[in-house]
Backbone as a ProteinNet text record, in pm:
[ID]
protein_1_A
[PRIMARY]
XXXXXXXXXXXXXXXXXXXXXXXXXXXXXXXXXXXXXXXXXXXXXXXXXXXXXXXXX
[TERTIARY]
1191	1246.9	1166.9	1099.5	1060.8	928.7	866.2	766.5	755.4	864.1	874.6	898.6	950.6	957.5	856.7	723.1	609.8	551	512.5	490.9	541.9	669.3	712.3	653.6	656.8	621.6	443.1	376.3	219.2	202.9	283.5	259.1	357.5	428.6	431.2	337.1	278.4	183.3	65.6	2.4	-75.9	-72.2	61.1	103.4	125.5	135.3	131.1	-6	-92.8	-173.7	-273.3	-226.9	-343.7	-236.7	-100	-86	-109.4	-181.2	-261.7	-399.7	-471.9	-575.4	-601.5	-525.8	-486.7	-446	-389.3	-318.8	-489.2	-526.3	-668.1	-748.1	-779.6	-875.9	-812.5	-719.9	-679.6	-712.4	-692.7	-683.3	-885.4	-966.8	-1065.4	-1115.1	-1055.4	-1121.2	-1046.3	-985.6	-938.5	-988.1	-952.8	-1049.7	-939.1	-854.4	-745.2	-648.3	-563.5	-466.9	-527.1	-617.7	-739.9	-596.4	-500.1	-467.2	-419.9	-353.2	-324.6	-216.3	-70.6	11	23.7	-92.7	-119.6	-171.2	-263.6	-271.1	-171.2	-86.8	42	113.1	106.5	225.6	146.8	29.4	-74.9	-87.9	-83	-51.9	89.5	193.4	308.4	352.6	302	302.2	229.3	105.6	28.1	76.9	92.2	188.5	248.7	357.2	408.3	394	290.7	176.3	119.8	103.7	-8.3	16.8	179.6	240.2	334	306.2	400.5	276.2	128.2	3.8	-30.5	-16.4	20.1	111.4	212.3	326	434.8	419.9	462.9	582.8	756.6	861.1	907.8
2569.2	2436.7	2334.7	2378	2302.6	2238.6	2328.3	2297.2	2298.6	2240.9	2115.6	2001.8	1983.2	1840.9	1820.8	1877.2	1828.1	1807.3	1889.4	1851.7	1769.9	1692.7	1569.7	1489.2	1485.6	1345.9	1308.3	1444.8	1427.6	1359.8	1374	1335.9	1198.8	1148.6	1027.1	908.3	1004.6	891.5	881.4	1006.5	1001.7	886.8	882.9	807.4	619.8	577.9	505.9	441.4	544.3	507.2	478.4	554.8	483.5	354.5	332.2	214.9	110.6	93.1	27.3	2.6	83	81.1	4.7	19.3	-46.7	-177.3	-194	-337.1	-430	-357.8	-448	-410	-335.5	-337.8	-480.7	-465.6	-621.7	-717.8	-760.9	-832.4	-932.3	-870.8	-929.3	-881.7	-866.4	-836.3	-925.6	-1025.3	-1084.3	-1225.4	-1251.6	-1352.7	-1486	-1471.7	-1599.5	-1569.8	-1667.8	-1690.1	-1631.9	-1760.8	-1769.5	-1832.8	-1901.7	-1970.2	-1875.9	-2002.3	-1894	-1845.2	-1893.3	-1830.2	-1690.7	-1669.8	-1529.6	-1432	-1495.9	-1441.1	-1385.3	-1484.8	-1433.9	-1362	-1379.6	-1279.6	-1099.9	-1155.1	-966.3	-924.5	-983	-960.4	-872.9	-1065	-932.5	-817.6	-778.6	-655.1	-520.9	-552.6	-442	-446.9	-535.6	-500.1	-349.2	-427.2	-242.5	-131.4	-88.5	21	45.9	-43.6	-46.1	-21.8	-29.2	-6.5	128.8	174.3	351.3	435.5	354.4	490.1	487.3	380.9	365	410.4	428	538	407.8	311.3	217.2	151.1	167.5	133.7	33.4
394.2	380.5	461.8	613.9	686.8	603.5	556.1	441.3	296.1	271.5	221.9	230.8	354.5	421	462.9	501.6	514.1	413.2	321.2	258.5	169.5	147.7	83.5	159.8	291.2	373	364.4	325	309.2	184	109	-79.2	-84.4	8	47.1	90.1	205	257.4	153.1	62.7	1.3	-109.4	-190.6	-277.5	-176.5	-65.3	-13	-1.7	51.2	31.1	-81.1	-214.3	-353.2	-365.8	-313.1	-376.9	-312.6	-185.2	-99.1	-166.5	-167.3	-227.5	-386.1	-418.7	-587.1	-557	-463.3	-404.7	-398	-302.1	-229.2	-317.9	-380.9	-523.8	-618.2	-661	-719.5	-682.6	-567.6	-425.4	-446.3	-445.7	-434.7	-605.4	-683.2	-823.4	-902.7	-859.4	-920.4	-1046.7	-1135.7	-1236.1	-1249.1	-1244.1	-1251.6	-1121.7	-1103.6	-984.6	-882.3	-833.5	-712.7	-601	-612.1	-487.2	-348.2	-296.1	-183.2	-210.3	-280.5	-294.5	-385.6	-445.5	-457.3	-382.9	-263.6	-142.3	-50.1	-19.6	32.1	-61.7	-145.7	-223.8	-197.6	-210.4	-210.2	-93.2	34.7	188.1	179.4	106.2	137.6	100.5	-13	-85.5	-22	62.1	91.4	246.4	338.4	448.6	423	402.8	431.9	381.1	270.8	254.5	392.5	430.2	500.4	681.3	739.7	837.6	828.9	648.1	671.5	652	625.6	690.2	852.5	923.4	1066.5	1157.6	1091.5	1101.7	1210.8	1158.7	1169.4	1103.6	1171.1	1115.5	1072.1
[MASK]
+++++++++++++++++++++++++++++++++++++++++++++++++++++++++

């Protein structure tokens, strides 16, 4: 049982992290909605990807 709780929590962060990566791949590949309020909106979205691979609550 104990391992599977590790391993859920590894295939968590893994999945956290491609959706980080997919975030900031968008992020500078972008061809329309240059402003900033799409900036902030893609900050706030990859934030907290980006504070549960930090191990950050």
């Amino acid at each position: 049982m104990i391992f599977l709780e590790k391993l859920i929590h590894i295939l968590y962060f893994v999945m956290a992290g491609l959706i980080l990566l997919s975030l900031l791949k968008s992020l500078f590949k972008r061809k329309k909605n240059n402003s900033i309020v799409f900036d902030i909106m893609y900050a706030y979205c990859i934030i907290p990807f980006l504070l549960r691979i930090l191990y950050i609550k």
